[in-house]
C-alpha positions as CSV (number, residue, x, y, z in Angstrom):
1,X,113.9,103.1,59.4
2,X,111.5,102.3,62.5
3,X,108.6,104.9,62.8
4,X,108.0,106.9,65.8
5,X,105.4,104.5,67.4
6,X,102.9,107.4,68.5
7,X,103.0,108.5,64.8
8,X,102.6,104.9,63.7
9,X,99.5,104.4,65.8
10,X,97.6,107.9,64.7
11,X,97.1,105.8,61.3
12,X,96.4,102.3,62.8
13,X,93.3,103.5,65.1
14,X,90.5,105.0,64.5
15,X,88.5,108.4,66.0
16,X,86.9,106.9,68.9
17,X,90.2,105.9,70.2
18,X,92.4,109.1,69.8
19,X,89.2,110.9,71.4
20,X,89.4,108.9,74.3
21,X,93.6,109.8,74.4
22,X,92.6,113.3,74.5
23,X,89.8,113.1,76.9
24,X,92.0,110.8,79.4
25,X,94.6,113.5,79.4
26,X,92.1,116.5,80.2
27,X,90.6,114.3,82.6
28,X,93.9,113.4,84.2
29,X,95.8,116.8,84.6
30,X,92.8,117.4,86.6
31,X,92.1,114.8,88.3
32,X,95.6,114.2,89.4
33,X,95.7,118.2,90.7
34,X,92.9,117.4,92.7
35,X,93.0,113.6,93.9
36,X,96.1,113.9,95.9
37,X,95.1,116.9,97.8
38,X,91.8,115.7,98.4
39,X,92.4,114.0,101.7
40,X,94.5,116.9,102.9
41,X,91.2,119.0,102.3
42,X,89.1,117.0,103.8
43,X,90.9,116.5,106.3
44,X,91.4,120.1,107.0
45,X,87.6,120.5,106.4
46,X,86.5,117.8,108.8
47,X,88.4,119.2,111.9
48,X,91.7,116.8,111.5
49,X,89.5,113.4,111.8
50,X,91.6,110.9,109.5
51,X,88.7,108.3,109.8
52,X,85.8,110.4,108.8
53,X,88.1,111.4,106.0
54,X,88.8,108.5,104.8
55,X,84.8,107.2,105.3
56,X,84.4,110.5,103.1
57,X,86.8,109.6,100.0
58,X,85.5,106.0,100.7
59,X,82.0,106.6,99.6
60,X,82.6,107.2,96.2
61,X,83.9,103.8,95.0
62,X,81.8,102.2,97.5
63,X,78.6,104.0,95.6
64,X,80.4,102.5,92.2
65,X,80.3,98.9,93.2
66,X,76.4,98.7,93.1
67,X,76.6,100.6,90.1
68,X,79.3,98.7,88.3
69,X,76.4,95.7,88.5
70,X,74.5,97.6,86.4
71,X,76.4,99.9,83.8
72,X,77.9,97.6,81.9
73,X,75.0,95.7,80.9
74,X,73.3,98.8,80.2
75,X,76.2,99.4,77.7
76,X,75.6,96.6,75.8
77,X,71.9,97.3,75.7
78,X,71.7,101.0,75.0
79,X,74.9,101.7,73.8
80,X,78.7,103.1,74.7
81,X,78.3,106.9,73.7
82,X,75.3,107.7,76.0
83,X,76.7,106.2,79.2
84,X,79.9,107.8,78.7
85,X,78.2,111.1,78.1
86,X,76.0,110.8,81.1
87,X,79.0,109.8,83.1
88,X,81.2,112.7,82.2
89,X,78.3,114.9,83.4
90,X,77.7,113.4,86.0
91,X,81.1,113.8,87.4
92,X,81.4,117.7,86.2
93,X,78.7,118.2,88.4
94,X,79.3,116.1,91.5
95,X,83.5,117.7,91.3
96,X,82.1,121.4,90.7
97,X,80.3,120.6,94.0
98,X,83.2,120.5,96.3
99,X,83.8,124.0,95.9
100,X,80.1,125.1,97.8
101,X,80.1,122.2,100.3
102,X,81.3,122.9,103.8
103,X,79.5,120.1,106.0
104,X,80.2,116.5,106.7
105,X,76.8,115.4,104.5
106,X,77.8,117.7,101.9
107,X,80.8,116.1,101.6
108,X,79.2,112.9,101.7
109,X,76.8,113.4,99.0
110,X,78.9,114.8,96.5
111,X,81.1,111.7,96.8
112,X,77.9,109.4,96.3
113,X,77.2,111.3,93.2
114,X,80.6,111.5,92.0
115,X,80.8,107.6,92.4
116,X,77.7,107.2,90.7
117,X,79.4,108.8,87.5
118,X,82.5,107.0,87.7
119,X,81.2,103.5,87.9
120,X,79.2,104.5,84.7
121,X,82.4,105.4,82.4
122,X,84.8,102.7,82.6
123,X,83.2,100.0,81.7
124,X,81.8,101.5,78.3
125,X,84.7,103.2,77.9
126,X,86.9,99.9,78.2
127,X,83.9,98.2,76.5
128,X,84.1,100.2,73.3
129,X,87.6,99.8,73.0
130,X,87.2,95.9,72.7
131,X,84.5,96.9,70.0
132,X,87.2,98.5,67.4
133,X,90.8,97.4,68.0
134,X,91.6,93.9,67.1
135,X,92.4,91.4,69.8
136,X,96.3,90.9,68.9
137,X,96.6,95.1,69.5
138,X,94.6,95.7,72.4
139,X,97.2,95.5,75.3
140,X,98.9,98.4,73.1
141,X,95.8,100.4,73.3
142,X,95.5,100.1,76.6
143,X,99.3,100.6,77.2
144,X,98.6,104.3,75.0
145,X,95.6,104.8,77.2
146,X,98.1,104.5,80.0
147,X,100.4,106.6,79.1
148,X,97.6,109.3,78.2
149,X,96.9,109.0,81.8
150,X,100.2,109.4,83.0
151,X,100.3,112.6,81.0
152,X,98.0,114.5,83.8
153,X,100.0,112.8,86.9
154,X,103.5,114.1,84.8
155,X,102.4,117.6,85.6
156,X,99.0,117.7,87.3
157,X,100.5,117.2,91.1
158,X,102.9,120.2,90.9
159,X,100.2,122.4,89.1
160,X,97.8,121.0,91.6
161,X,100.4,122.0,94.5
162,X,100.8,126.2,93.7
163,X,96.6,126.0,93.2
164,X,96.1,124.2,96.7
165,X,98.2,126.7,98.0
166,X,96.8,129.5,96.3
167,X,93.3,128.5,96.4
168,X,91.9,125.2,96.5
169,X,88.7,125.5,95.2
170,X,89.9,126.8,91.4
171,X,91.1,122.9,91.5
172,X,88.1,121.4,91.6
173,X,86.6,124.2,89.2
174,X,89.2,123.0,86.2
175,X,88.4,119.6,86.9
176,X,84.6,120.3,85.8
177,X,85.9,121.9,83.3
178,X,87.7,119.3,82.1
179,X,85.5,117.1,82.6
180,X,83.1,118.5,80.3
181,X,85.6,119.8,77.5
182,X,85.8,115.8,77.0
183,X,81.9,115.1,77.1
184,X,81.9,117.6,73.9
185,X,84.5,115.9,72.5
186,X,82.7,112.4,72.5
187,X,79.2,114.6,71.0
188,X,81.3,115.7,68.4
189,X,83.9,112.8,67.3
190,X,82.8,109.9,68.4
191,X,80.2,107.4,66.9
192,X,78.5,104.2,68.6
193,X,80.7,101.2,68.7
194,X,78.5,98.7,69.9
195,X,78.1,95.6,67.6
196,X,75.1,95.3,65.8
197,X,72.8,92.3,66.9
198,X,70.7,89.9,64.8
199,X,67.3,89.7,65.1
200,X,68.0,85.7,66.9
201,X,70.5,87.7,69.3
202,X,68.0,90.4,70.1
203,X,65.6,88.0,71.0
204,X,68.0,86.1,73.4
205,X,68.6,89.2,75.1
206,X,65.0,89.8,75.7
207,X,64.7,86.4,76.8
208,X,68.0,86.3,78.5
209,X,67.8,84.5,81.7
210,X,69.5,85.5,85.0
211,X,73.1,85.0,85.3
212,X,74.7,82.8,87.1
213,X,78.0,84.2,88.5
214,X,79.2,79.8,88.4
215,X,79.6,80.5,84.2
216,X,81.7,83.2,85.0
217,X,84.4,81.4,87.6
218,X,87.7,83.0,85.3
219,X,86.4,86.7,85.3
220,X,85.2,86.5,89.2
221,X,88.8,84.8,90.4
222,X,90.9,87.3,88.1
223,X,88.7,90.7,89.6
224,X,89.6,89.5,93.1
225,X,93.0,88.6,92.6
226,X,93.4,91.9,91.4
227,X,92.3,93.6,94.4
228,X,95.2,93.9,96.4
229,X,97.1,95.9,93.4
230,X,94.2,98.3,93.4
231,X,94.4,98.3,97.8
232,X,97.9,99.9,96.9
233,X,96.5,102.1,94.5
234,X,93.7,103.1,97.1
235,X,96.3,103.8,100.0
236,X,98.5,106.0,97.9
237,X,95.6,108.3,97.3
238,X,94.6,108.2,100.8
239,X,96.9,107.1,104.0
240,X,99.9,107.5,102.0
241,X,100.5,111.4,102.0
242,X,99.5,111.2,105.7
243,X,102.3,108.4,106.2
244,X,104.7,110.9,104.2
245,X,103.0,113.6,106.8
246,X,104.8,111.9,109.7
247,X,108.5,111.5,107.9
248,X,109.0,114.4,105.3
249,X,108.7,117.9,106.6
250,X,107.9,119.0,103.2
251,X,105.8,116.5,102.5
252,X,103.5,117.7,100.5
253,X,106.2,118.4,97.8
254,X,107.6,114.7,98.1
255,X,104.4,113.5,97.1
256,X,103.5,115.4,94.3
257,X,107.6,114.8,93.0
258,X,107.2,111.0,93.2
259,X,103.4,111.4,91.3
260,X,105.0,113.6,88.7
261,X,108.2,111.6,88.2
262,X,106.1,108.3,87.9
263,X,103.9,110.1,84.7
264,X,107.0,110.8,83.4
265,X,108.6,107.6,83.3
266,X,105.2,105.9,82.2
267,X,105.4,108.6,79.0
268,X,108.5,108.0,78.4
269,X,108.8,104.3,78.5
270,X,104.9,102.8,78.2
271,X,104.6,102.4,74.7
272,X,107.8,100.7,74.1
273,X,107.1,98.2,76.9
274,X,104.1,97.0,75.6
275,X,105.7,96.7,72.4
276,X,108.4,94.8,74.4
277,X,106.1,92.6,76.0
278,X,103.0,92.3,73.7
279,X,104.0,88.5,72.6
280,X,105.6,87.7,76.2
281,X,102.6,85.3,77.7
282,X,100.8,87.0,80.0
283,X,101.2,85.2,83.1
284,X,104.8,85.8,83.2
285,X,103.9,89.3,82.4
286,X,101.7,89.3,85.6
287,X,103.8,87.2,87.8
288,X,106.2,90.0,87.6
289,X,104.4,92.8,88.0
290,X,103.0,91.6,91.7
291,X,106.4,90.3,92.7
292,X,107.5,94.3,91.9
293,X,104.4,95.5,93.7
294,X,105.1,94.0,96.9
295,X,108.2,94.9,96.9
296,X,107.0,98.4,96.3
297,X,104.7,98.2,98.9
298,X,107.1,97.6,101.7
299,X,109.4,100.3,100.4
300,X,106.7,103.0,101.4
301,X,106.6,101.8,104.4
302,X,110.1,101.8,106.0
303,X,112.0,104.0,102.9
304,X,113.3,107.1,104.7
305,X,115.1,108.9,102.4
306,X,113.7,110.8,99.8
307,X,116.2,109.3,96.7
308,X,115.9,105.7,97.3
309,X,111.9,106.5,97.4
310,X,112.3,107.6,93.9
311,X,114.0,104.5,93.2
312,X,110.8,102.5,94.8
313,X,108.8,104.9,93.2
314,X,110.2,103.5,89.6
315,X,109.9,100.1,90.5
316,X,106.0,100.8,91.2
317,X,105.9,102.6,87.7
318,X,107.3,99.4,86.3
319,X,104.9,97.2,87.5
320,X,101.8,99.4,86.6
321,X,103.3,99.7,83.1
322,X,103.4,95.8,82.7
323,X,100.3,95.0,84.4
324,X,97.3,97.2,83.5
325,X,97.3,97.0,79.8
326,X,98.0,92.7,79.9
327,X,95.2,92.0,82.3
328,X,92.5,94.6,80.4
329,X,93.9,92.4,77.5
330,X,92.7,89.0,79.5
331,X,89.5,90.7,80.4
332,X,88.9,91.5,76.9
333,X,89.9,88.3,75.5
334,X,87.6,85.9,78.4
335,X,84.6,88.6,77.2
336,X,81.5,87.3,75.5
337,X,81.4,89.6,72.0
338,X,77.5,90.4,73.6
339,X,78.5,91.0,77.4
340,X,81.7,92.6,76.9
341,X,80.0,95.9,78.9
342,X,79.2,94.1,82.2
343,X,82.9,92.3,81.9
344,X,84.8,95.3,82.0
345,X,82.0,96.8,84.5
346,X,82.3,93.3,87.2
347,X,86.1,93.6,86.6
348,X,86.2,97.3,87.5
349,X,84.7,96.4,91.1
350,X,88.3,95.7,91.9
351,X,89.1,99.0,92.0
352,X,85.7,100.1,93.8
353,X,86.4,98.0,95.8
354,X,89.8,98.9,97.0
355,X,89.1,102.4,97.1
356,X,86.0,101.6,99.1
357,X,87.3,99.2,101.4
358,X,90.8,100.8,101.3
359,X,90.7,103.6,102.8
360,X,88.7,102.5,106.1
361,X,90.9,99.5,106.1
362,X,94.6,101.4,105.7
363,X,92.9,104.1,108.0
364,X,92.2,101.6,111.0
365,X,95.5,100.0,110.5
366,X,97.5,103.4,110.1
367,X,95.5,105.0,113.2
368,X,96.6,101.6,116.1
369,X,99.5,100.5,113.9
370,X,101.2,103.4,111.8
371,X,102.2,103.2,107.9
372,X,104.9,101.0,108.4
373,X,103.0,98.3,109.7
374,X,100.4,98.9,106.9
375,X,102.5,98.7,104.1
376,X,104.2,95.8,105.1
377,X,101.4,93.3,105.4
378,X,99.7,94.8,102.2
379,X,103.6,93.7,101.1
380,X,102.8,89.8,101.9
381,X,99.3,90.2,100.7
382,X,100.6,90.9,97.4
383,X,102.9,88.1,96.7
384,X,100.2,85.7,98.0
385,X,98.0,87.1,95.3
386,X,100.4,87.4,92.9
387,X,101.1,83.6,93.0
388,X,97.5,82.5,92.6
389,X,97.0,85.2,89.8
390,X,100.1,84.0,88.1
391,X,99.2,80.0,88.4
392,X,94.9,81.1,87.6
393,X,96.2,82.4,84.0
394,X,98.4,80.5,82.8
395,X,95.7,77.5,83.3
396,X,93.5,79.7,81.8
397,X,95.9,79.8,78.6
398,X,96.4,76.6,78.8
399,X,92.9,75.4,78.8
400,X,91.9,78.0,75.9
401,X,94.7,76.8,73.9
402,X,93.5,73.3,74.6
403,X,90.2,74.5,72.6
404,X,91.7,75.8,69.8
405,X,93.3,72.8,68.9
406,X,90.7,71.2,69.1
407,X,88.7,73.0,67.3
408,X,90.9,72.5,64.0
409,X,91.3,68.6,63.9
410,X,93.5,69.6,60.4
411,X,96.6,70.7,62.7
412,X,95.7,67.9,65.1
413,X,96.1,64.5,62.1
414,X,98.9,67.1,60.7
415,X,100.6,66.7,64.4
């Protein structure tokens, strides 16, 4: 009889992962009852101004990408537990803030300090994971960490909906909360992961010379690649509910349906596609998961009806589902053992990126152009990355498994 794969993975993993399960899922119900009604309270804050909105939500990962330059290196110097912790607060702080400020630089601020904290989690977070799971499981972890995330967007949108319309500032008030619920957590249950260093290694850090980006070509090309799967990301927490805005009289319960209904497919059929896919080779993997994207993304833009948007909606869950955990899973493999911090931290600027970038971007092209338009070239933008993601691995692969061979000149006289 085949165990329950949640109950076979409490025993494989140890306490700093099912921590970070529990802390991703208070985190997320929170985050997802406040992220997609952020822009609607902005933009009811700022006087109906959809750009100064959007500069507004912008900031934050904008903030992160000059952080994300340094927080993972100082992750593999100082360790994973005190960046996490000092990001967690960090972000309590900056999200409890929303519910005082009432000016466009209050706004601003908040969102400077809230990226701050954000750029500081991930990549220790991500880091510490490639410190205790072994390298043949890790696209499983990350495919649980997934689903933990999905968790809050299964039910955070509708909760988020009746508090918005109750009373939007007890949103941002539980997301605090939250927020620092988990930093006790990690206090409590969670030791340093970071690898211990030999006295040769330490001194090579001390002495460690400036990097050049030119030694890092396969972690640079992947990150950009990825971008315009995170530029979707960025417009459905931005221009998207405004697009829904101008085609769904209820719009603000289509949105938080389609966010709900994609946590609950991701709960209900993550784990079993990693298992699924987990000896699949990655490229293929990817290759599909962009082809699904752009198909998604054109779907937001001209779907009309609410049912065949679900449909869209699934295909998008699909392609997160194979996607996220398989290229965390390259990022972790490529990684130095000693820089595996500042990999996961230059591979996160994708997303700061995007969600920088993005919304100015997607608000300039939804102001002169509308939603359709938008979509549909982020559409064609996808496929083009998707094909030079898809062709980048799989020469990656190739090459790696070029090295392994010959590193064991055994198999090679045995051949």
């Amino acid at each position: 009889m085949h165990r329950i794969p949640l109950f076979s993975l409490i025993s494989k993993y140890d306490t700093a992962i099912w921590v970070r399960v529990v802390g991703t899922i208070l985190t997320s119900l929170a985050g997802f009852m406040m992220r997609p009604y952020l822009v609607y309270y902005l933009y009811d804050k700022l006087d109906g101004s959809i750009l100064l909105s959007m500069l507004i939500v912008g900031l934050q990962p904008l903030v992160g990408i000059f952080v994300n330059l340094y927080a993972g290196s100082l992750s593999d110097r100082y360790g994973r537990k005190p960046m996490i912790l000092a990001a967690l607060v960090i972000q309590a702080f900056a999200v409890g803030g929303y519910m005082f400020a009432s000016h466009v630089w209050e706004f601003a601020l908040i969102s400077i300090i809230n990226g701050i904290g954000h750029a500081m989690y991930q990549p220790a977070a991500n880091a510490q994971i490639s410190d205790v799971v072994p390298e043949e499981k890790r696209a499983e972890v990350f495919a649980l960490l997934h689903t933990a995330l999905n968790m809050g967007s299964a039910f955070g949108p509708l909760l988020g909906l009746l508090l918005f319309t109750w009373n939007p500032t007890i949103i941002f008030l539980t997301c605090a909360v939250a927020l620092l619920a988990y930093a006790g957590l990690v206090v409590w249950k969670v030791p340093e992961t970071l690898p211990m260093k030999s006295a040769e290694q330490q001194a090579t850090a001390k002495n460690k010379q400036k990097i050049r980006w030119r030694d890092h070509k396969p972690l640079l090309w992947i990150t950009l690649l990825m971008m315009p799967v995170t530029m979707l990301y960025a417009q459905v927490e931005t221009t998207f509910p405004l697009h829904l805005q101008q085609h769904f009289e209820n719009y603000k319960t289509v949105f938080a349906t389609i966010i709900t209904f994609n946590g609950c497919v991701v709960i209900a059929l993550q784990l079993w596609i990693a298992k699924r896919t987990e000896r699949v080779a990655p490229y293929l993997i990817i290759a599909v998961s962009y082809v699904l994207f752009a198909v998604v993304s054109v779907g937001y833009g001209v779907v009309p009806f609410f049912a065949l948007l679900l449909f869209v909606e699934f295909l998008f869950t699909i392609g997160e589902m194979l996607n996220g955990p398989h290229i965390q899973k390259v990022i972790s493999i490529i990684a130095p053992e000693d820089q595996r911090g500042w990999y996961f931290s230059i591979f996160g600027m994708n997303w700061q990126l995007s969600r920088a970038l993005g919304p100015v971007v997607g608000g300039f092209l939804f102001t002169h152009y509308g939603g359709k338009m938008m979509f549909i070239l982020l559409g064609v933008l996808l496929l083009f990355a998707g094909f030079a993601q898809t062709m980048y691995v799989r020469n990656l692969n190739r090459k790696q498994d070029e090295l392994a061979l010959a590193s064991k000149p055994d198999l090679q006289v045995q051949a």
